[in-house]
C-alpha positions as CSV (number, residue, x, y, z in Angstrom):
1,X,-23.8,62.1,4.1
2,X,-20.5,61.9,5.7
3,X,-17.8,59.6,3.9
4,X,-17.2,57.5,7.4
5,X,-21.1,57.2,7.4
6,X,-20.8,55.9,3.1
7,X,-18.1,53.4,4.5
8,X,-20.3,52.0,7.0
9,X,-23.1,51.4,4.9
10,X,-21.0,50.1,2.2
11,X,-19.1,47.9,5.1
12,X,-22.7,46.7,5.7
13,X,-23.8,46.6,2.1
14,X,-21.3,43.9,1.5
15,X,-21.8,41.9,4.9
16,X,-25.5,41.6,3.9
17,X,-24.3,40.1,0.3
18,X,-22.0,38.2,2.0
19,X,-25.0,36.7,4.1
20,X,-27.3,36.4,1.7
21,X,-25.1,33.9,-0.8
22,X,-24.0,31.9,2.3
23,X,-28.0,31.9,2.7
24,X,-28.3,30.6,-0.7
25,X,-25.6,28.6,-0.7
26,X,-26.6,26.5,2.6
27,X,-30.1,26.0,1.1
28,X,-28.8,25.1,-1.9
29,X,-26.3,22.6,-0.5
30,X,-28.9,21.1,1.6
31,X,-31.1,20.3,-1.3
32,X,-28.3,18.7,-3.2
33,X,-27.1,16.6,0.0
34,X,-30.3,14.9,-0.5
35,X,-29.9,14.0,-4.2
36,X,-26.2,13.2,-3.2
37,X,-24.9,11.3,-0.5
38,X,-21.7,12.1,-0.9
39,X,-22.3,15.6,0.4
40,X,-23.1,14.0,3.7
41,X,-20.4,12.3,3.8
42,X,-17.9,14.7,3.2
43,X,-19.9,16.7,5.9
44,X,-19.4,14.2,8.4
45,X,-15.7,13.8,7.1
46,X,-15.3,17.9,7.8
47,X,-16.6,17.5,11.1
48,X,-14.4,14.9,12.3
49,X,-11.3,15.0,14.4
50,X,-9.0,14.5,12.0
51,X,-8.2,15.1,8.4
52,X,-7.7,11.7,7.5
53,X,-11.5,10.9,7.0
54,X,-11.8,13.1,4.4
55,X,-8.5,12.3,2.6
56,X,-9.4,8.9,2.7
57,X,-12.8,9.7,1.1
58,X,-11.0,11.6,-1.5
59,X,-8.8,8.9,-2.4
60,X,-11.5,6.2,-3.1
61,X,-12.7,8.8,-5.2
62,X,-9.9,8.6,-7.5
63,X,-9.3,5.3,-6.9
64,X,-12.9,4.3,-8.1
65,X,-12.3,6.7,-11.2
66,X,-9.5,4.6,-12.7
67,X,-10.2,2.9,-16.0
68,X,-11.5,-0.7,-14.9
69,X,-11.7,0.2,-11.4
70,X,-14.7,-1.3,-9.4
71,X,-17.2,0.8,-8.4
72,X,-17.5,1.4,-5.0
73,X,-20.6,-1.0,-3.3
74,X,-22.0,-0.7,-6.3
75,X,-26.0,-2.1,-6.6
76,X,-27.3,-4.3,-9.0
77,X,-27.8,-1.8,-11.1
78,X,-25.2,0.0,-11.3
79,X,-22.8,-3.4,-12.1
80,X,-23.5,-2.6,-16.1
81,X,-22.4,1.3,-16.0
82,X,-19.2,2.7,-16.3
83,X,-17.4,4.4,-13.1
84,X,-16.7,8.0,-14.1
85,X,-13.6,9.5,-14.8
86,X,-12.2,11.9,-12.8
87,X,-12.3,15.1,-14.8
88,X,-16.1,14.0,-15.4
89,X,-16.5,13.6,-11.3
90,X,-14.0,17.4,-11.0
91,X,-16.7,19.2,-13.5
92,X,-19.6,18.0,-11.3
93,X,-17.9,19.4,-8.1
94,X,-17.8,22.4,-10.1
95,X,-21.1,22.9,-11.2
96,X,-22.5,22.4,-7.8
97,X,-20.7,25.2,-5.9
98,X,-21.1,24.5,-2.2
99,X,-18.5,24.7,0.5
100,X,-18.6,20.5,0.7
101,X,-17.2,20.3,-3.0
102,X,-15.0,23.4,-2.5
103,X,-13.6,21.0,0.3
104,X,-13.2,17.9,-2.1
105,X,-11.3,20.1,-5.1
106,X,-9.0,21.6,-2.5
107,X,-8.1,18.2,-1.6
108,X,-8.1,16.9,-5.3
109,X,-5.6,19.9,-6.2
110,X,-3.1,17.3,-4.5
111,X,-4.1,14.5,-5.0
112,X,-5.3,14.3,-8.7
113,X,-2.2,12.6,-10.3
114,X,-3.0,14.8,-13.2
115,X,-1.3,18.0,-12.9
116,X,-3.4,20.5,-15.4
117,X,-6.6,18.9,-13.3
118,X,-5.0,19.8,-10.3
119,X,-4.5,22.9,-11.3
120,X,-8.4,23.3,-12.3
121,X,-9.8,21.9,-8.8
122,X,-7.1,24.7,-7.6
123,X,-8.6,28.0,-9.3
124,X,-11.6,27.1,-8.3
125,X,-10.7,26.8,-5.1
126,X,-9.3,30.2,-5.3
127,X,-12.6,31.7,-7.3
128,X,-15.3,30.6,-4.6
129,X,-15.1,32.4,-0.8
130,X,-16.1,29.7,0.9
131,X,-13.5,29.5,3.8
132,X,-11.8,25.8,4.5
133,X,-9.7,24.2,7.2
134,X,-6.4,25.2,6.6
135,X,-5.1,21.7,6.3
136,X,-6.7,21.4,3.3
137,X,-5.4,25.1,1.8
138,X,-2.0,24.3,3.0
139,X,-2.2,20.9,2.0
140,X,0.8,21.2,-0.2
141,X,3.3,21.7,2.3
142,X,2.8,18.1,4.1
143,X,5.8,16.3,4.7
144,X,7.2,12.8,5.1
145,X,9.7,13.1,8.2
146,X,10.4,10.0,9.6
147,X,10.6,6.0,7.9
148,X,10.9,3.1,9.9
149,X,10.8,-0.8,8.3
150,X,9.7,-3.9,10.2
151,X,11.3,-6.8,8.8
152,X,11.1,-10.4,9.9
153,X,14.5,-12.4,9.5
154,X,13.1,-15.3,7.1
155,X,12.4,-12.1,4.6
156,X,8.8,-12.7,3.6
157,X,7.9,-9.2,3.2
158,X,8.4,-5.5,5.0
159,X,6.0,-3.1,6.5
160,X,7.2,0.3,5.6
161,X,6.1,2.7,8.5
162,X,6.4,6.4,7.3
163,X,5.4,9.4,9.4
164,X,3.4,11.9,7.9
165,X,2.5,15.5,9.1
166,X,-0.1,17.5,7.7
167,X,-1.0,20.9,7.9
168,X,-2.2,22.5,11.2
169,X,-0.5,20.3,13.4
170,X,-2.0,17.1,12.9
171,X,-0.1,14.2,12.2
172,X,-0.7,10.5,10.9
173,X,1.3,7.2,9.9
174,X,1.1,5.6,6.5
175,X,1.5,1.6,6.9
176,X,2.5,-0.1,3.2
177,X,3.6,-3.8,3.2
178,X,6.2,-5.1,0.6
179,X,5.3,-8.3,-0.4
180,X,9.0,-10.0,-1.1
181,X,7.5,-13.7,-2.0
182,X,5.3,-11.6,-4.6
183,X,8.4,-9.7,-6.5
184,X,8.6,-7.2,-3.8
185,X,5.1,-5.7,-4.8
186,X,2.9,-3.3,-2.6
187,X,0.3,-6.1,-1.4
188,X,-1.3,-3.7,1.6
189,X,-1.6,-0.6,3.2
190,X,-3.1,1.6,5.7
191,X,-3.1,4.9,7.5
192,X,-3.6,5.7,10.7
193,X,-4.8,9.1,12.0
194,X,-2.3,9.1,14.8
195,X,2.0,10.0,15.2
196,X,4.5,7.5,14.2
197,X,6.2,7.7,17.5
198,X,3.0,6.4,18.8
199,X,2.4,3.5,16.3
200,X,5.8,2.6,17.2
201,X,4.9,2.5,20.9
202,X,2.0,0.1,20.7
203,X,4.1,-1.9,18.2
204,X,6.6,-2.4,20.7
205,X,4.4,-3.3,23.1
206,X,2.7,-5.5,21.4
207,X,5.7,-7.5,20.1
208,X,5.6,-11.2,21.3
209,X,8.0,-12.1,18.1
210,X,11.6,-12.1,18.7
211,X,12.1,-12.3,15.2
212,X,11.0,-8.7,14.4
213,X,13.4,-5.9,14.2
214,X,12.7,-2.2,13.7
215,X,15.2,-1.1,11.4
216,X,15.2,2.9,10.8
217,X,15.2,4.1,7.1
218,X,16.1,7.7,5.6
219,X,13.1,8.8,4.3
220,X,14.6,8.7,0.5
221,X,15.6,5.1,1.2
222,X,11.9,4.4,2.6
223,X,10.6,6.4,-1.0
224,X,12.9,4.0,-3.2
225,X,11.4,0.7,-1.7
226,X,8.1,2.5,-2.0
227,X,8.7,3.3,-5.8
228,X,9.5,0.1,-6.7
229,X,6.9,-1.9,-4.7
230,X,4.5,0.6,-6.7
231,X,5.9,-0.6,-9.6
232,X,6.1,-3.9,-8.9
233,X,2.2,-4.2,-7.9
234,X,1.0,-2.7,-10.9
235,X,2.4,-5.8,-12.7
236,X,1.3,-8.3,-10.4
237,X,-1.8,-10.6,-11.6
238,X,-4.3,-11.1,-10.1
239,X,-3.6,-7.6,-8.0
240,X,-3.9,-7.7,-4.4
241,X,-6.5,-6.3,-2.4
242,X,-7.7,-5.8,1.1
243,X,-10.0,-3.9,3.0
244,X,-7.4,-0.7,2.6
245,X,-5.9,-1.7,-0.8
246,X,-5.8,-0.4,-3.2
247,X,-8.3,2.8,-1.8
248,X,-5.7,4.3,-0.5
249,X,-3.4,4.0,-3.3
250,X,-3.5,8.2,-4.4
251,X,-2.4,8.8,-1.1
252,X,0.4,6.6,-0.7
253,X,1.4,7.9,-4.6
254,X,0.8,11.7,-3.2
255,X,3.2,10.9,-0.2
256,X,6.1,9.3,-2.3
257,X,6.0,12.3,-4.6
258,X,6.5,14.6,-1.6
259,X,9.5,12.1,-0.6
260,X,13.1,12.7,-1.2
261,X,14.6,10.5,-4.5
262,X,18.2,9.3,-4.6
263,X,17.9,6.1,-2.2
264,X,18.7,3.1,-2.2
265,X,16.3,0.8,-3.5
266,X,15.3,-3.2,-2.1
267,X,18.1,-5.0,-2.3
268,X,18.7,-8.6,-4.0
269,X,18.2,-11.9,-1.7
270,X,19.5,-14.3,-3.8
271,X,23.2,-15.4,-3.5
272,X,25.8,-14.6,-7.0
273,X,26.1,-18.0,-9.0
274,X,29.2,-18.7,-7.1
275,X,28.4,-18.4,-3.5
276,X,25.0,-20.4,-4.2
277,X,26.9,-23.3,-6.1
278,X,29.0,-23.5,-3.2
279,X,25.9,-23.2,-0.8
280,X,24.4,-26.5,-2.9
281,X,27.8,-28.5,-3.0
282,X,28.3,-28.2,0.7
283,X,24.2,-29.3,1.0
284,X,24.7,-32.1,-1.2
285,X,27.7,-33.2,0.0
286,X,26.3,-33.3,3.2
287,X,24.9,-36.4,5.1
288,X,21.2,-34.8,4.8
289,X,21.8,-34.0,1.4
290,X,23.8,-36.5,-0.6
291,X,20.8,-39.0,-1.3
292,X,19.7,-36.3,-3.3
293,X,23.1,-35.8,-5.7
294,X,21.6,-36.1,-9.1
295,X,21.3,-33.3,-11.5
296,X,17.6,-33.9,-11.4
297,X,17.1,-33.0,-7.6
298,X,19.7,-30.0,-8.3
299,X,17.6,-28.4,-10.9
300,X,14.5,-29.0,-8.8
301,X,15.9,-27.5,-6.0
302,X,17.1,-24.7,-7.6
303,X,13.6,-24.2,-9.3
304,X,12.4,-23.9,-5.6
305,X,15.3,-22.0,-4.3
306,X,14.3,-18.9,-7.5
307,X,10.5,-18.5,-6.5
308,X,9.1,-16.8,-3.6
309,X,11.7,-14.4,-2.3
310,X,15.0,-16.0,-4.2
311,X,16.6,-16.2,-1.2
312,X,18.3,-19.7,-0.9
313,X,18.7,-19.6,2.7
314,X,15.2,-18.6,4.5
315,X,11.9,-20.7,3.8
316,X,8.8,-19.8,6.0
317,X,5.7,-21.3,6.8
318,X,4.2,-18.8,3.8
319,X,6.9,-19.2,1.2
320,X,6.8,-22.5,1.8
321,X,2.9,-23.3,1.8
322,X,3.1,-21.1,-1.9
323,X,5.9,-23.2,-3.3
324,X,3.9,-26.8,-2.5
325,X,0.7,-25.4,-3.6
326,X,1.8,-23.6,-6.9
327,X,1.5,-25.2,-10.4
328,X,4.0,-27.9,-11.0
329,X,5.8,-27.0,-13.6
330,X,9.5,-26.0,-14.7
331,X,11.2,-23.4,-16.8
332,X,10.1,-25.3,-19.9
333,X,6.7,-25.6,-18.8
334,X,6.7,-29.1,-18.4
335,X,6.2,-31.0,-15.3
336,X,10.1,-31.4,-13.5
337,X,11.8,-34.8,-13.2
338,X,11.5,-36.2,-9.6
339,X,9.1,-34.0,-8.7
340,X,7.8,-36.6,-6.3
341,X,10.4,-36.0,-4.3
342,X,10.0,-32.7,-3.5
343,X,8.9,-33.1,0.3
344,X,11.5,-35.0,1.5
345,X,14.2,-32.8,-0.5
346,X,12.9,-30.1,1.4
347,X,12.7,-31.7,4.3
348,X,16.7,-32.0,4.1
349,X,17.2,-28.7,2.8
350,X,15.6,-26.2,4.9
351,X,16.8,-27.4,8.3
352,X,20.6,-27.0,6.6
353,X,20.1,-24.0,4.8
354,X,18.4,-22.3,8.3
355,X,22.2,-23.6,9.8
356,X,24.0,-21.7,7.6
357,X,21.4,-18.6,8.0
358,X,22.3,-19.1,12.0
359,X,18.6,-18.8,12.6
360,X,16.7,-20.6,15.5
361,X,15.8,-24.2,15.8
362,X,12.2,-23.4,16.0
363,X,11.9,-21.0,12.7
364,X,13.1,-24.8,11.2
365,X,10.5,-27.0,13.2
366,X,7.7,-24.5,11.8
367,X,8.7,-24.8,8.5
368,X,9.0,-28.8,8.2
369,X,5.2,-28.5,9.7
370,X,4.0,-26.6,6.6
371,X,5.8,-29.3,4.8
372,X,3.6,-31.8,6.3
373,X,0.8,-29.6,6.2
374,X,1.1,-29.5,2.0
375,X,2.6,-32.8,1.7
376,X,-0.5,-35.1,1.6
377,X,-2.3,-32.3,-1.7
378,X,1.3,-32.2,-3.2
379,X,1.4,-35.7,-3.7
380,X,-1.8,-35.8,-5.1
381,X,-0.9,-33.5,-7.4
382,X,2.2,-34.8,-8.8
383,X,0.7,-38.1,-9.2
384,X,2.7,-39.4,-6.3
């Protein structure tokens, strides 16, 4: 036998392996997609347009695998088990090798927050043949390029707009809100399988508020606000949640740590001690203000002026509606003197701090509503 006739048959030798443990492999995954849904799913999440369907599986994933994390539309029965931990869910994925769990540990390899099990969803990756998109193989080299911040001039919070692009070409934006009337925490976010410059587009179209500004951000600037509204959220009680939040929280953690450091961080919104003591002697000096004077109204208003987002001269509808509805006590945890009086000193108050702030007539008339809205529960409260 000739050696170019030994090379063909061993060409077709290994192309009728080849066959034969895709063979196996399909029928094996097909029997296990019906003991496990989530093969399905990450089927249906490989078939889709784009990548973001199967990132966002991925990060529920680890989400749902945190100590004391929920577990995802759980049954009845399943309310008294414990979720499983992440290397527990990482050896399954091993033991059952079909191209669906190749898919999840290629994703994992980024997204685990633990590097050595990163590195273990990654040579396996790397030890099975099974051929993935190469968005997932390149995975690593996705980068933040672009951060804009919408931000609303009464300062209750910022969505943090950061443009994302992937592998392959595609592209998505990552939408996190800071919450400033909740210590600057992350209290929401979303993705969106689609460019930033054409979030921005519909954004603009859509914007009816005159009060919005798009403000550009250098992508380190946009990962220090993002850092410490992380922080921030992991300390807040009760946590917020939404239909997004926290699920995709490994992904906006896997894009900050692929974010330049060095930025500026969220700045402060309250005034030094000087400039506010000023701010309150020219308030109640004024004619608005000085029915007020006594050190009893000045230590209530300054109770209400260091809650929400400490800034002493912007009160919305929301920081507002928090302030007259939270529990009525001071530093001391007692209940402060003259607290009766909190409506009307409010009432004074806002309208003259909004002056200084040179903000709009109307931002004032909203806020005295939420006044009115609270008022009549306040009182009833504080046993007015």
């Amino acid at each position: 036998m000739s050696d170019s006739r030994r090379r063909r048959k061993a060409k077709q030798a290994r192309r009728d392996v080849r066959r034969t443990s895709r063979r196996r492999r399909e029928e094996a995954r097909d029997e296990v997609a019906e003991e496990l849904p989530l093969i399905v799913e990450v089927q249906e999440a490989l078939a889709a347009e784009h990548p973001l369907h199967l990132l966002g599986l991925v990060a529920m994933i680890v989400e749902a695998s945190l100590p004391d994390a929920p577990l995802l539309e759980a049954s009845e029965e399943d309310e008294d088990r414990d979720s499983p931990g992440l290397d527990d869910l990482v050896e399954s994925f091993i033991g059952v090798p079909v191209v669906e769990t190749t898919a999840l540990l290629g994703v994992l390899a980024e997204l685990a927050d633990d590097p050595e099990l990163g590195a273990r969803c990654a040579a396996e990756v790397d030890r099975r043949d099974d051929e993935l998109p190469s968005w997932i193989t390149d995975l690593a080299q996705t980068t933040v390029y672009r951060a804009v911040r919408m931000t609303h001039v009464l300062g209750d919070g910022d969505d943090l707009m950061l443009g994302v692009r992937l592998p392959a070409g595609y592209e998505l934006t990552c939408v996190v809100f800071i919450d400033h009337n909740a210590g600057s925490a992350v209290g929401d976010a979303f993705l969106v399988p689609d460019s930033l410059a054409a979030v921005l587009e519909v954004a603009e179209q859509n914007r009816t508020d005159s009060d919005l500004e798009l403000v550009e951000m250098t992508p380190a600037d946009a990962a220090a606000w993002l850092s410490e509204g992380l922080a921030a959220a992991e300390a807040l009680w009760p946590p917020a949640e939404s239909d997004t939040w926290p699920a995709c929280r490994p992904l906006v953690e896997w894009l900050l740590y692929s974010m330049p450091t060095g930025g500026r961080g969220i700045p402060g919104r309250s005034l030094g001690f000087e400039e506010q003591q000023g701010l309150l002697a020219r308030f109640f000096g004024s004619l608005v203000g000085m029915r007020f004077d006594t050190a009893e109204h000045r230590r209530l208003l300054e109770s209400c002026i260091a809650r929400g987002t400490g800034d002493p001269l912007r009160f919305s509808e929301v920081r507002l509606t928090d302030l007259l509805t939270a529990p009525l006590f001071d530093e001391e945890g007692a209940p402060p003197p003259r607290r009766e009086d909190l409506p009307d000193l409010l009432r004074a108050y806002v309208p003259f701090a909004h002056a200084e702030a040179g903000l709009r007539d109307e931002l004032s008339v909203e806020a005295l509503a939420a006044i009115d809205a609270c008022e009549p529960e306040y009182l009833a409260r504080a046993g007015g």
